[in-house]
GUGUDO-95736 format. One line per 8 residues: number of its first residue (from 1); for each residue x, y, z of C-alpha. Coordinates in Angstrom, 3 decimals, m for minus. Layout:
NUM> X,Y,Z ~ ...
END
This chain:
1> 0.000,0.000,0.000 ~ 0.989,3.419,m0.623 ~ 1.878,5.737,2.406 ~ m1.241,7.239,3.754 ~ m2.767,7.872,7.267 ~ m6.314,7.803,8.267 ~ m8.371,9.421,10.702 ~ m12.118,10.444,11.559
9> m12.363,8.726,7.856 ~ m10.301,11.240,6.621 ~ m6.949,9.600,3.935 ~ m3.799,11.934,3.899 ~ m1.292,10.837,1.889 ~ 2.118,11.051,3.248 ~ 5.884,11.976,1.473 ~ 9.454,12.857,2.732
17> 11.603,15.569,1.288 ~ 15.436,14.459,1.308 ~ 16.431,17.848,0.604 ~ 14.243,19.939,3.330 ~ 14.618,16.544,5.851 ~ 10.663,16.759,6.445 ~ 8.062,14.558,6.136 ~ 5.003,16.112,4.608
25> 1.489,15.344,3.892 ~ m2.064,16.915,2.178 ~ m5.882,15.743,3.421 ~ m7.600,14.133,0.180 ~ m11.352,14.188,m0.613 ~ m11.624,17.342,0.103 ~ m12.257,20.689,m1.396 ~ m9.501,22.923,m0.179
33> m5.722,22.405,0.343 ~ m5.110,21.191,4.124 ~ m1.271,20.477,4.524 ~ 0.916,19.701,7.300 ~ 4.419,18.483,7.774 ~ 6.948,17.562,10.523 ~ 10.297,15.890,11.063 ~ 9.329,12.989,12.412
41> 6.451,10.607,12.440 ~ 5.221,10.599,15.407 ~ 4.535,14.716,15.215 ~ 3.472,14.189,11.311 ~ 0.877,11.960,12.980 ~ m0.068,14.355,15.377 ~ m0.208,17.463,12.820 ~ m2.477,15.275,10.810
49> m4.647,14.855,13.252 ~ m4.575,18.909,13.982 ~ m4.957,19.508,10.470 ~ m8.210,17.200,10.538 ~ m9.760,18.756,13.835 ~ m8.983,22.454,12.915 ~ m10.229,21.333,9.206 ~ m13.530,20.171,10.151
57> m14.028,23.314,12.445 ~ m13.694,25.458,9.869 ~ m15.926,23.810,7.957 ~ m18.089,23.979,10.703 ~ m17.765,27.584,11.658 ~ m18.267,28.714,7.362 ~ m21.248,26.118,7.553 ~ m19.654,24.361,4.540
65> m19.190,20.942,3.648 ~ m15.531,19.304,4.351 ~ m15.790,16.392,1.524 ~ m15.091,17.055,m1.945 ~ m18.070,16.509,m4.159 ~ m18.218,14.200,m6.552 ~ m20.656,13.816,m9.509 ~ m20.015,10.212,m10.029
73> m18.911,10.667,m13.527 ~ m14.968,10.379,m14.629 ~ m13.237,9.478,m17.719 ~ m11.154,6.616,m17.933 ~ m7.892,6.390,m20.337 ~ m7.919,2.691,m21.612 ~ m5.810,1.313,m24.803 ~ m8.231,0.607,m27.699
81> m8.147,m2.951,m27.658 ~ m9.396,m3.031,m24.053 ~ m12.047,m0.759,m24.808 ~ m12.566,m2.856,m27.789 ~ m12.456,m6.071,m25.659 ~ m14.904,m4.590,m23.108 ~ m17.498,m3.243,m25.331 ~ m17.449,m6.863,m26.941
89> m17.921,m8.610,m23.232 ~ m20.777,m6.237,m22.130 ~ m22.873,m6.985,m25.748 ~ m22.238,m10.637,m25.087 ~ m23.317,m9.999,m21.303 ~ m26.679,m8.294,m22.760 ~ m25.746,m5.163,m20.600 ~ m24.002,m1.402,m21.985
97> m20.256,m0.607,m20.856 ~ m20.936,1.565,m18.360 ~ m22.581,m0.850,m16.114 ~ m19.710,m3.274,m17.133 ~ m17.289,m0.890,m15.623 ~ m19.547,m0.237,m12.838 ~ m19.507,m4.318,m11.762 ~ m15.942,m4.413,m12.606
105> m15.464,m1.022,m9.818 ~ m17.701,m2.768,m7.367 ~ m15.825,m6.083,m7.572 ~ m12.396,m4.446,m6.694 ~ m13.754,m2.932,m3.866 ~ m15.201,m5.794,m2.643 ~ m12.112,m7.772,m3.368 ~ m9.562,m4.860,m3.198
113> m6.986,m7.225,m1.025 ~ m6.605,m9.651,m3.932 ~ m6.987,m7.268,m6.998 ~ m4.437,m5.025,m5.483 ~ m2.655,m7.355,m3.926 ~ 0.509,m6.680,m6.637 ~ 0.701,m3.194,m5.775 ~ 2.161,m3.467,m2.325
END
């Protein structure tokens, strides 16, 4: 898995910078740039945390929400013999390629441990 940390539900993901000797990270999901850094892990951890409580109160205080919206809609770059290839499986399925892709999306996260499991 990719460096991340979690908490309240919120994902951060996480670098380090050789050259400045900090760690770093930015709150995803969400609509505005929340960033926070330290040069160690244990106080990254902690200034994530911060950044999540002072975040959310914000939020609170402007009465706006802290998620990033999402329409549900995104485009997908594929090679065109895989969009070939799926287009082919959905006719033969009797259903359109968008609720091909849809199954396939709800599969992997169902079964994101083994579909990903390459990636660690």
């Amino acid at each position: 898995m990719k460096d991340y940390l979690s908490y309240k539900n919120y994902l951060a993901s996480v670098h380090f910078s050789n050259e400045d000797k900090v760690f770093f990270g930015k709150l995803e999901g969400v609509s505005d740039l929340v960033s926070f850094e330290a040069d160690n892990v244990k106080d990254l951890e902690e200034n994530f945390r911060e950044a999540v409580e002072d975040y959310l109160l914000t939020c609170k205080e402007l009465g706006k929400e802290p998620e990033k919206s999402y329409k549900g809609v995104f485009n997908v770059r594929v090679p065109k013999e895989t969009h070939r290839s799926l287009t082919r499986l959905a006719v033969q399925y009797g259903i359109n390629l968008n609720e091909l892709v849809k199954k396939s999306l709800d599969f992997t996260l169902e079964n994101k441990d083994k579909v990903l499991k390459h990636h660690e």
